[in-house]
C-alpha positions as CSV (number, residue, x, y, z in Angstrom):
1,X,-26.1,-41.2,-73.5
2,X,-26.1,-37.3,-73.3
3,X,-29.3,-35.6,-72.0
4,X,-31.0,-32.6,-72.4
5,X,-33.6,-31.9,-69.5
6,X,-36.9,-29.8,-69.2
7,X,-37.3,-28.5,-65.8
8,X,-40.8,-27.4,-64.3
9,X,-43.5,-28.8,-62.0
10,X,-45.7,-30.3,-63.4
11,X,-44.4,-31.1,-66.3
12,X,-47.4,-33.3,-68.1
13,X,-48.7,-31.0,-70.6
14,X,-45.6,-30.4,-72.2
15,X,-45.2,-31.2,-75.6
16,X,-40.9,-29.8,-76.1
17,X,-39.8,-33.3,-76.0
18,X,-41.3,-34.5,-78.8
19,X,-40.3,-31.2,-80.3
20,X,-36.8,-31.2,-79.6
21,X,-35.9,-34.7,-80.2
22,X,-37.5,-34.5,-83.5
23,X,-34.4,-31.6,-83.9
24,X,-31.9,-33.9,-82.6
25,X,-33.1,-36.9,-85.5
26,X,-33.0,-34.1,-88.2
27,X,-29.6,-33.2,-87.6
28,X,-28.5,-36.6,-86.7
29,X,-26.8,-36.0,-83.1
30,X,-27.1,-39.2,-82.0
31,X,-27.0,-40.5,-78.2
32,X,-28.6,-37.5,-77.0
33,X,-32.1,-36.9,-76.2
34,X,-34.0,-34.1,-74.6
35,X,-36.2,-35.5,-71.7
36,X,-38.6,-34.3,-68.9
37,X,-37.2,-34.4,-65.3
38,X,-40.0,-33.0,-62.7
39,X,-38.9,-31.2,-59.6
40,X,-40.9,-29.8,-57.3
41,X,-39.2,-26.3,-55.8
42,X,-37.7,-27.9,-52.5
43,X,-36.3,-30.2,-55.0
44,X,-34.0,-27.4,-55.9
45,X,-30.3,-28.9,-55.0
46,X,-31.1,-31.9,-56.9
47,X,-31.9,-30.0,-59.8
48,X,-28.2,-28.3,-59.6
49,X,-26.8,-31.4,-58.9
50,X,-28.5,-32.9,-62.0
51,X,-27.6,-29.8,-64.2
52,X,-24.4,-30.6,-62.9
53,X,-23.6,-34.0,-64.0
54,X,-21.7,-34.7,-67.1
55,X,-24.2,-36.6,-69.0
56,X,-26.5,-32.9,-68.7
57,X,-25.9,-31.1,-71.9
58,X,-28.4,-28.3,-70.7
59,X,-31.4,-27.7,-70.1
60,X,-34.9,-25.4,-70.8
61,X,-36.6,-24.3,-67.3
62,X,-40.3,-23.7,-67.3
63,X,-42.7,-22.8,-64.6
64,X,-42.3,-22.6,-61.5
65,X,-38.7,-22.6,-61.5
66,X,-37.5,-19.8,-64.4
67,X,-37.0,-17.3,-61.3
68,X,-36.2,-19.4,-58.6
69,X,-33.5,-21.2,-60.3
70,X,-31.5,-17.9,-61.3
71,X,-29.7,-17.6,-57.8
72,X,-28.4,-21.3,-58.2
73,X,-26.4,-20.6,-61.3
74,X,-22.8,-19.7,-62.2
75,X,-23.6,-16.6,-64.5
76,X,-26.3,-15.3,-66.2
77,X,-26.4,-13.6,-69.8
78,X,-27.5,-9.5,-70.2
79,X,-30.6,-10.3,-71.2
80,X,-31.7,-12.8,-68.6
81,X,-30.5,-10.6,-65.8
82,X,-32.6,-7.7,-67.6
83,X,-35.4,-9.8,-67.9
84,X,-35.3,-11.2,-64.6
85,X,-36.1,-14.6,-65.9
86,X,-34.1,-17.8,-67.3
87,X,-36.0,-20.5,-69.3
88,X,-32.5,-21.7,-71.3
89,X,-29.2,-23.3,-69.3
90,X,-26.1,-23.8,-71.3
91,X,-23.2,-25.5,-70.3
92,X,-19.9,-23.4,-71.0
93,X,-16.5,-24.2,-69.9
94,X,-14.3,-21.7,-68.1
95,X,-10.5,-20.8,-68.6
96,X,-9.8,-24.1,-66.8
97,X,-12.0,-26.2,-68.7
98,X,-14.7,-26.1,-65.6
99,X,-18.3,-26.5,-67.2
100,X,-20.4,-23.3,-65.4
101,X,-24.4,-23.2,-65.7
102,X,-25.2,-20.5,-67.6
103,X,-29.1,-19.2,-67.5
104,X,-30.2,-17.4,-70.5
105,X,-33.8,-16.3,-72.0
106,X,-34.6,-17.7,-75.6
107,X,-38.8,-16.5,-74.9
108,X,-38.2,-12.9,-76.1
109,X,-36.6,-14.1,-79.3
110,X,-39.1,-17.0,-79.7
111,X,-41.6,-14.2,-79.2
112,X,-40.7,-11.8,-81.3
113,X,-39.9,-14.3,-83.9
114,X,-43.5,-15.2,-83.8
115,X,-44.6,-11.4,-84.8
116,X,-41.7,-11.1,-87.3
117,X,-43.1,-14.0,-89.6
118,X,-46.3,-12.1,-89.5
119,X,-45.3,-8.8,-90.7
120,X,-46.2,-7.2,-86.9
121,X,-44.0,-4.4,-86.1
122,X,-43.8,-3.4,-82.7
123,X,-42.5,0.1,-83.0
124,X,-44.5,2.9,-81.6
125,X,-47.3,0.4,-80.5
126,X,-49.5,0.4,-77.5
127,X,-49.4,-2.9,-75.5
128,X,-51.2,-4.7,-72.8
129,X,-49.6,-7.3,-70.8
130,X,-52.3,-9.6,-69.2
131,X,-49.6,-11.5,-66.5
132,X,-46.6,-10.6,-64.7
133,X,-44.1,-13.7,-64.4
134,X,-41.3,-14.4,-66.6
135,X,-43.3,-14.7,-69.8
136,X,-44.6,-12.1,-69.5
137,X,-41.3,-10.1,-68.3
138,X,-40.0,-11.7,-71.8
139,X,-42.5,-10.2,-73.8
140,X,-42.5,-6.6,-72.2
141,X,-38.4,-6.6,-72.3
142,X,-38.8,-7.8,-76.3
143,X,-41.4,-4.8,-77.5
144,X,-39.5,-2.4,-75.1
145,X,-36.4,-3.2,-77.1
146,X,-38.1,-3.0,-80.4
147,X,-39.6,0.6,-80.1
148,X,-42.6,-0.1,-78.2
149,X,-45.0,3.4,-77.0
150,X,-47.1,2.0,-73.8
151,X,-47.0,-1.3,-72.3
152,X,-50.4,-1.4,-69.8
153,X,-49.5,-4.5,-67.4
154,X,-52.6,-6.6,-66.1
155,X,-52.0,-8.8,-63.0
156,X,-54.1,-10.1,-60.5
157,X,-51.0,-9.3,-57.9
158,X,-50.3,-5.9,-57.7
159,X,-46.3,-6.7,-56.3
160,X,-45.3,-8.9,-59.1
161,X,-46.8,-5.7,-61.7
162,X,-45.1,-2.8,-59.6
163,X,-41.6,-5.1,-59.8
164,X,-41.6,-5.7,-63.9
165,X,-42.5,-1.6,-64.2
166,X,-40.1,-0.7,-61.8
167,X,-37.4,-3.3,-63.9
168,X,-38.9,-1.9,-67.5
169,X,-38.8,1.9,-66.2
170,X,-35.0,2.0,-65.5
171,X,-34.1,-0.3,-68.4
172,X,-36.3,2.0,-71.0
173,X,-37.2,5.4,-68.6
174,X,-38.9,6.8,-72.1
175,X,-41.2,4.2,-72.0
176,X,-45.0,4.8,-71.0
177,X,-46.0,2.1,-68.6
178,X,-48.9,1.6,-66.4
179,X,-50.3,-1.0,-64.2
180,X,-53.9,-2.3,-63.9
181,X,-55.7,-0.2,-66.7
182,X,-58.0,-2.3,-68.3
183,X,-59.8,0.6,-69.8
184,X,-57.3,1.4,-71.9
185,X,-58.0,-2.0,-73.6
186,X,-59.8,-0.2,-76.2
187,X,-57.2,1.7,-77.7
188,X,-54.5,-1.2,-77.5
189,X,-52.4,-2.2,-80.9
190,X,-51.1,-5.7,-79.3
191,X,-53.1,-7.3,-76.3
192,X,-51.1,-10.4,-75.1
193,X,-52.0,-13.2,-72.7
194,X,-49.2,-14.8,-70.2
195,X,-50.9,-16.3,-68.0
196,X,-52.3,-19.9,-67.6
197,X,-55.2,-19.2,-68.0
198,X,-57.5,-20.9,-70.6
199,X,-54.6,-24.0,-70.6
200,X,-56.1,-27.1,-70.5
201,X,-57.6,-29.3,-68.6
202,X,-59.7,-25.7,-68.0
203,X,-59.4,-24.9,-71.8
204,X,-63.7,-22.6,-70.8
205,X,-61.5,-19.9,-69.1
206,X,-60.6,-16.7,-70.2
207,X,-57.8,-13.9,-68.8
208,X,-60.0,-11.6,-69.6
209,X,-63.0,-9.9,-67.1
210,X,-66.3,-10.2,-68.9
211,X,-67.1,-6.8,-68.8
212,X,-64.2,-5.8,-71.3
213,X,-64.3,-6.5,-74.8
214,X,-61.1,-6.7,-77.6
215,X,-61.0,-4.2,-80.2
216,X,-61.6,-5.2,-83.6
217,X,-58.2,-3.6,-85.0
218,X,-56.2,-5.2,-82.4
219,X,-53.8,-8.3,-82.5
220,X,-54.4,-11.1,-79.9
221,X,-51.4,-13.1,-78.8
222,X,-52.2,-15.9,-76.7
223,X,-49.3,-17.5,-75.2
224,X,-51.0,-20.7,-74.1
225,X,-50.6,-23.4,-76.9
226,X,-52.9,-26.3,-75.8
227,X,-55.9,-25.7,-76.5
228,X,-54.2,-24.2,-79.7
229,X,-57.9,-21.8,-80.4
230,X,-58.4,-20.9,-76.6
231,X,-61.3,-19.4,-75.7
232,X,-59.6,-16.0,-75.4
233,X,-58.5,-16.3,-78.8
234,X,-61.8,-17.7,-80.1
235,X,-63.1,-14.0,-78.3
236,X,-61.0,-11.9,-80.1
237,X,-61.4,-13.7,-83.5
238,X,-65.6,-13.5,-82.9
239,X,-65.0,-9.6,-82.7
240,X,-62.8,-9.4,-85.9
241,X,-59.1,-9.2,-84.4
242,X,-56.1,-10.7,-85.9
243,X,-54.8,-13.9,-83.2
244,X,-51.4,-15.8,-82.9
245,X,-51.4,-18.7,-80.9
246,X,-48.9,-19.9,-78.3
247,X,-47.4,-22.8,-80.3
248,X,-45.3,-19.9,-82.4
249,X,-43.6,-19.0,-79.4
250,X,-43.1,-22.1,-78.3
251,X,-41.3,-23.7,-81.3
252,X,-39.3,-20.2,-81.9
253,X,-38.0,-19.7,-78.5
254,X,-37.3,-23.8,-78.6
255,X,-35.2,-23.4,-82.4
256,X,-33.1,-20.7,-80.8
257,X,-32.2,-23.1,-77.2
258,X,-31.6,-25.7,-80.4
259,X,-28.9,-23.4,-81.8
260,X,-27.3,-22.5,-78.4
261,X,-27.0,-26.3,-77.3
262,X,-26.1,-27.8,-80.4
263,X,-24.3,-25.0,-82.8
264,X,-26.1,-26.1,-85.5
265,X,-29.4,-24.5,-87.7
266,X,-32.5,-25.6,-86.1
267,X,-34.9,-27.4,-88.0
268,X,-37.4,-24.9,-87.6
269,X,-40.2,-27.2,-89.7
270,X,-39.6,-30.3,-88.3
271,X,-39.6,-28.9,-85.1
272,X,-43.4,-27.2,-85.8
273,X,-44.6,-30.2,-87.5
274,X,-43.1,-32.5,-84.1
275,X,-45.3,-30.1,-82.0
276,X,-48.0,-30.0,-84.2
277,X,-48.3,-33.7,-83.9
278,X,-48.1,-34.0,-80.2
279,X,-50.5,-31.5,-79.8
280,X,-53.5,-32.8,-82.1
281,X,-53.0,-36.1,-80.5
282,X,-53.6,-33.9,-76.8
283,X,-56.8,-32.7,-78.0
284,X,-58.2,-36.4,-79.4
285,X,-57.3,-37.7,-76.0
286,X,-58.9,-34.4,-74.4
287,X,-61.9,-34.6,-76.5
288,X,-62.6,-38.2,-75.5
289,X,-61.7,-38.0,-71.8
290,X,-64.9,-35.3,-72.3
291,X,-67.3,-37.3,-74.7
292,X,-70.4,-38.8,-72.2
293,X,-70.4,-42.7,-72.0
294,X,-72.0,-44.2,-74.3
295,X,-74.9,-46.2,-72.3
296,X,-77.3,-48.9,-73.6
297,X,-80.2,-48.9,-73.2
């Protein structure tokens, strides 16, 4: 049996299994499956070691490992190193047959992909980034690359903000960037969430301050996907704005670590309807965990 691995800590809310095995069935590539293998960060030579082995066919890396892990491989593609992020590891064999770990980013194409179905251009538009980790490096790199005016990037920590602009400015110097300006929230085309927050189990919270509101002519992006209508999104839709939820990205930047594994077309629809499934049946359980007990009396 061959193996493909998600690694992250925790890893319980993730539905990608059931999304990329449905893959594997489709295309019938059999003795393979795509599993969950939690590591903690100390755990970080056994996650090498495991990459390593020769049952490992590769791997996606989530949270909090997709910049910690980047150190610990062979080679990195262009974009990953100019993202400063890897959530994709692909086996590859050298001149001598050696298999190297290679750590690539499949989140600004699943990203972008995501606008691209909807018509959403990013040229000449004016962007804020709520987050500053590798998601949201992802998503800045992406619109940067695609013609992008502004990016405005909101973070609670101030480092991680001033690292990303500093990484944007000398990748795109003609780009407008700023950091921590959520008054220019108003006049935003795209406004993008990549953070946590609003994820369940705490599905009530919102990335953004109360005493901002979303423009009506703006396009919401949440990239949390469980709850699928977070309450940021639910915001923005109440005031009249166009919302995409996290789920695109997710199945769009899985289809393209699908193609890179495998070398075959991913079953893009199977792959949404997999997710789709596993991610109703979170919210039943969610909703019931929530419902009071039912009492006699």
């Amino acid at each position: 049996m061959k193996y493909l691995y998600l690694l992250g800590y925790p890893l319980g809310h993730s539905i990608s299994p059931a999304m990329q095995n449905a893959a594997l069935r489709e295309r019938k590539i059999r003795a393979t499956r795509y599993v969950k293998n939690p590591m903690p960060p100390e755990k970080m030579r056994e996650m090498i070691l495991a990459l390593r082995a020769p049952h490992c066919l590769g791997a996606n890396v989530t949270v909090p490992h997709k910049q910690a892990i980047m150190p610990h491989l062979d080679e990195l593609t262009d974009l990953a190193r100019e993202i400063g992020a890897v959530n994709t590891i692909l086996k590859r064999a050298d001149a001598n047959g050696i298999a190297k770990l290679v750590g690539d980013n499949t989140d600004a194409y699943g990203f972008l992909q995501a606008l691209r179905v909807r018509k959403i251009r990013p040229q000449n538009a004016c962007v804020a980034i709520i987050g500053a980790g590798g998601a949201a490096a992802a998503a800045a790199y992406a619109l940067a690359q695609e013609g992008a005016r502004e990016i405005i990037l909101l973070n609670r920590t101030l480092a991680r903000s001033v690292e990303l602009a500093d990484r944007l400015n000398r990748r795109f110097p003609a780009l407008a960037l700023a950091i921590n300006d959520w008054d220019a929230l108003e006049r935003m085309h795209l406004i993008i969430n990549a953070t946590s927050v609003g994820m369940a189990p705490k599905p009530d919270e919102s990335p953004l301050p109360a005493k901002y509101t979303i423009p009506r002519s703006a396009v919401v992006f949440d990239l949390v996907y469980n709850p699928p209508a977070t309450k940021f999104l639910r915001e923005a839709q109440a005031r009249g704005a166009r919302v995409i939820g996290g789920l695109e990205m997710l199945v769009y930047q899985g289809a393209r670590a699908f193609e890179l594994w495998t070398g075959q077309r991913a079953p893009v629809r199977v792959m949404r309807d997999a997710a789709s499934k596993v991610l109703q049946d979170m919210q039943t359980l969610f909703a019931r965990e929530l419902a009071p007990s039912q009492v006699k009396r």
